[in-house]
C-alpha positions, 0 to 999 in steps of 0.5 A, a space after each residue: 271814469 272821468 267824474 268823481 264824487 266831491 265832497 263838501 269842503 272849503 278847498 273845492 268850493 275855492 277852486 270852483 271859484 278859481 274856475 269860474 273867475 278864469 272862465 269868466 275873465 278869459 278866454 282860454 281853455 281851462 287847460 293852463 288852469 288845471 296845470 296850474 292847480 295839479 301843480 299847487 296840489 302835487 307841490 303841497 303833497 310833497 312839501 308836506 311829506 318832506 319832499 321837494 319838486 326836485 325829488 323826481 322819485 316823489 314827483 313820479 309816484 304822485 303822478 302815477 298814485 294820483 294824477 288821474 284821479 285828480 284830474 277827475 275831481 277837476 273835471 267834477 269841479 268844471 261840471 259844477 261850473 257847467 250847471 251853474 253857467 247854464 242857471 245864469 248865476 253871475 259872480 253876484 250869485 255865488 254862495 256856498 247853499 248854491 255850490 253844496 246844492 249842484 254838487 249835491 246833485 251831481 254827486 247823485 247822478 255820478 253813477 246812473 248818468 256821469 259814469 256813462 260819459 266816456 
């Protein structure tokens, strides 16, 4: 699977934000965006479990339990962008009534059409 489903909370809406800030104001890929958020996420992980990045232990078994699915989330996330680029919503436009409402439909068509992307 390549998608997930996103639940409606403050830290996806903020990396939505991030997305669409990078999308906007540059012109690279998302690629150095992803890494950089993967990173912030797996670092907070094993702060908070006591660990540091110089655990290799620790950095290897998040990356084993969790990178994929991550990676899913972001994808998820890029998709929101997508839908919400294609409207023509500007940075003016966004709010969380018009986030929660994509990713609302995009959490529906997660199964039937999304599951089906390969």
């Amino acid at each position: 699977m390549s998608f997930c489903y996103l639940e409606k909370d403050k830290k996806t809406f903020e990396y939505f934000k991030e997305y669409l800030r990078h999308l906007e104001s540059s012109s690279l890929s998302c690629f150095i965006l992803d890494n950089q958020i993967q990173v912030r996420e797996m670092c907070d992980h094993l702060y908070s479990n006591g660990y540091t990045v110089d655990d290799d232990g620790a950095v290897i078994e998040w990356v084993k339990n969790n990178a994929e699915n991550f990676r899913n989330y972001l994808n998820t996330i890029k998709l929101v962008y997508v839908v919400w680029k294609c409207m023509g919503n500007t940075w003016d436009d966004i709010n969380w009534d018009n986030f929660i409402r994509i990713e609302d439909n995009i959490n529906q068509l997660k199964s039937t059409c999304l599951d089906t992307i390969f």
